[in-house]
C-alpha angles and dihedrals in degrees: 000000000000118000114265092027118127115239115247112272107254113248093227099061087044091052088047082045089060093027084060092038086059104044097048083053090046089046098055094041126107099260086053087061104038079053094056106046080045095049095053095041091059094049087051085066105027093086086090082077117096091219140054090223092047078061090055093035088063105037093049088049096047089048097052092047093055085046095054086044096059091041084054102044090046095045082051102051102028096056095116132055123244079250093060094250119134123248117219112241097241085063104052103034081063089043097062105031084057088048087051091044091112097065096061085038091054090054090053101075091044098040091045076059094046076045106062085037075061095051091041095238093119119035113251097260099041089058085044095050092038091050095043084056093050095068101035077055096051082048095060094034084055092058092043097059099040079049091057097037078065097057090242116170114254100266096044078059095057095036081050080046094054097042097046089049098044094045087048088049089053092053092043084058092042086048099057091045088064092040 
């Protein structure tokens, strides 16, 4: 290498770079919200299980089977272009299971909280409690930052933060009534 060149860029920094890109895509899209609101309101109503891991246990199989619901649905519906050609299956299995990815990501933050309730580092409640604010707290963040995509001055974010938060509390609450 010539002095004054640049050294190629490492492939690894540049795959972290798009893995990051896509989660946090994944992460503000409507199945990550629609996670997250499931996902707490599961674990509002989880505490009728005996065990911490029969909480996790639930809510991560709640969770994969809405996953694999929405995979399913979108490979079914979604089989021919809007040029009328047909998609093959391997493509859009893998199509839709990427654009419902959000809704697996969401569960991540809470169910790492029930975790360490299961491996005794945190007490039962505190996890509960923990895992209940975070998502309360990705829903805000969430409003903040469509509220910031659209240029919106500083206090419309945190009024688009509050209102996210409070009206996802609502449904949280909604949510646990039907379950």
């Amino acid at each position: 290498m010539a002095e004054g060149e640049d050294a190629p860029a490492s492939p690894v920094p540049r795959a972290l770079e798009a893995s990051g890109r896509f989660l946090a895509g994944e992460w503000r899209s409507e199945h990550a919200v629609h996670g997250v609101v499931l996902v707490s309101a599961l674990i509002a109503i989880g505490w009728q299980f005996d065990t911490d891991l029969e909480v996790l246990g639930f809510i991560a199989g709640s969770v994969t089977v809405l996953w694999l619901t929405h995979v399913y649905a979108g490979v079914v519906s979604s089989r021919r272009t809007a040029e009328g050609r047909r998609t093959p299956i391997g493509r859009a299995i893998l199509s839709s299971a990427r654009h419902t990815s959000g809704l697996l990501i969401a569960t991540l933050p809470p169910a790492f909280f029930l975790l360490l309730a299961v491996l005794h580092v945190l007490d039962e409640y505190t996890a509960y409690y923990i895992a209940l604010g975070i998502g309360v707290v990705e829903l805000a963040v969430l409003g903040w930052l469509n509220s910031a995509q659209n240029r919106s001055p500083w206090w419309l974010r945190i009024v688009s933060a509050l209102i996210t938060a409070g009206f996802g509390l609502a449904v949280i609450w909604l949510g646990t009534l039907v379950h």
